[in-house]
C-alpha positions as CSV (number, residue, x, y, z in Angstrom):
1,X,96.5,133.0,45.7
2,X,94.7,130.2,45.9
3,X,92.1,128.2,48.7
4,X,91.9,125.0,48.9
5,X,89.2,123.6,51.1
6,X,88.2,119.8,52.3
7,X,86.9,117.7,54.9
8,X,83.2,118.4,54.0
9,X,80.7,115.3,54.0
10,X,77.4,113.5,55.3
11,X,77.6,112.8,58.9
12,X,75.0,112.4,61.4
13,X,73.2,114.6,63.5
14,X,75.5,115.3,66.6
15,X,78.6,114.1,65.2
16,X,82.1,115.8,64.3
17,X,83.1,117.1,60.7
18,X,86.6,118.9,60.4
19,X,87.3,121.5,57.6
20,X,90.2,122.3,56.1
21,X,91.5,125.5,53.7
22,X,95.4,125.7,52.1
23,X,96.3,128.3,50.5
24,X,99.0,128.8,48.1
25,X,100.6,131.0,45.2
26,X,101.9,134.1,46.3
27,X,101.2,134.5,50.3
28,X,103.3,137.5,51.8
29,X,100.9,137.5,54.9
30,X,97.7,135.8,55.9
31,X,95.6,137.9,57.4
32,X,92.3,137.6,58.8
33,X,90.6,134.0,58.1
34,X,86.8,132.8,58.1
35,X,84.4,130.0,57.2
36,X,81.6,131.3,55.7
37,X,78.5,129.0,54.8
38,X,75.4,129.2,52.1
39,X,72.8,127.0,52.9
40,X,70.2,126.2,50.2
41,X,67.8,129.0,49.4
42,X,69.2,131.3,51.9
43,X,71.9,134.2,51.9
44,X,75.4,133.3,52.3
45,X,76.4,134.2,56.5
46,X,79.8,134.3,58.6
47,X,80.6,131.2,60.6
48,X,83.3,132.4,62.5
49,X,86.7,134.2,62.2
50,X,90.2,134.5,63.2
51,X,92.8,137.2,62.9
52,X,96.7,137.4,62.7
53,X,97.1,136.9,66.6
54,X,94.3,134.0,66.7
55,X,91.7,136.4,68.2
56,X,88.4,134.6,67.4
57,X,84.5,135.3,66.7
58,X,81.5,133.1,66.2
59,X,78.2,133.7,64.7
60,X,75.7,133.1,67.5
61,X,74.5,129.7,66.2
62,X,77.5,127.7,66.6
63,X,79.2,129.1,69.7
64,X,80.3,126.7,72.0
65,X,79.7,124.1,69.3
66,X,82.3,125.0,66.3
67,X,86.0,126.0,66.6
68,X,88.3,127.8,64.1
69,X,92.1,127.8,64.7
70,X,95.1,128.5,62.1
71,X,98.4,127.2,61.3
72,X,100.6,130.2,59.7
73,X,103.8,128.1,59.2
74,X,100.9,125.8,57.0
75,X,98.7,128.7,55.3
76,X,95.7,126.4,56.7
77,X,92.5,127.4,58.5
78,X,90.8,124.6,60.5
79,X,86.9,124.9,61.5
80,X,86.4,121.8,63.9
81,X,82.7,121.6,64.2
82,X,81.0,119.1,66.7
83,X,77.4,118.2,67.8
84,X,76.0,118.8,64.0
85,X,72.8,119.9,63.9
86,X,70.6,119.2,60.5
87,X,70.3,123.2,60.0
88,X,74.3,123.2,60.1
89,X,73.7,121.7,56.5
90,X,75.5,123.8,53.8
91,X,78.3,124.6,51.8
92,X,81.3,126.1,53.6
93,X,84.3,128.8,51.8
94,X,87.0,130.0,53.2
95,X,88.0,133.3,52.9
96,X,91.1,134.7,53.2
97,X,92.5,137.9,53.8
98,X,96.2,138.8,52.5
99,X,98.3,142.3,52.7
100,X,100.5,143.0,50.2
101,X,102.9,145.6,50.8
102,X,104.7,147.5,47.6
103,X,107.3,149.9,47.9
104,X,106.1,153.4,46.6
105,X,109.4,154.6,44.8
106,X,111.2,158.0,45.2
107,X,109.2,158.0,49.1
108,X,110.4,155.4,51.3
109,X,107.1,154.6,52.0
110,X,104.8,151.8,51.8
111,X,101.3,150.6,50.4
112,X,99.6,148.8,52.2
113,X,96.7,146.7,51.0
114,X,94.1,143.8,51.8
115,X,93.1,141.3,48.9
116,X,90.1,138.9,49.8
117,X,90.4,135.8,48.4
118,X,87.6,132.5,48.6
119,X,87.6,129.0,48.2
120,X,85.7,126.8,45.9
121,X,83.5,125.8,49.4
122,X,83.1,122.4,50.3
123,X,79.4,120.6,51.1
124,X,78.6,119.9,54.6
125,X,75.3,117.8,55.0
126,X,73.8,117.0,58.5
127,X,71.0,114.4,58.7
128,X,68.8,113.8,61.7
């Protein structure tokens, strides 16, 4: 499987930046989706996140300000982000949960299990 992510860039403080992750290869199910972000110097933090049935969380500082939806027919992630702040300054992944079921033979049984997957982030710089 592999992310692709885009729509990073400079903008000005209080404008819009939309982000974008694709991913492709082999994608039985997309599960859980997030934007993650590293700002320089500092430790890598969740953004926001959105399950299977588009149920969706925020990190405190950019509630009411960033939105992350999903396209499942596309295998795309969308972070719409508006009123940019100069701390919103980073590089953003994507990060991807998919489960992959396999057959356990003899049992007629299942296995079940999540692989995380992350794209190659994409820069996001905010000046005031």
């Amino acid at each position: 499987v592999q992310l692709q992510a885009s729509g990073g860039g400079l903008v000005q403080s209080g404008e819009s930046l939309t982000l974008s992750c694709t991913a492709s290869g082999s994608i039985s199910y997309l599960d859980t989706e997030r934007w993650y972000r590293q700002a320089p110097g500092k430790q890598r933090e969740l953004v926001a996140s959105i399950t299977r049935s588009e149920s969706t969380a925020y990190a405190d500082s950019v509630t009411g300000r960033f939105t992350i939806s999903r396209d499942n027919a596309k295998a795309t992630v969308n972070l719409q982000m508006s009123d940019l702040k100069p701390e919103d300054t980073a590089v953003y992944y994507c990060n991807v949960d998919v489960r992959v079921t396999a057959p356990i033979p003899g049992t007629g049984r299942e296995d079940v299990r999540i692989d995380t997957y992350w794209g190659q982030g994409t820069l996001v710089t905010v000046s005031s």
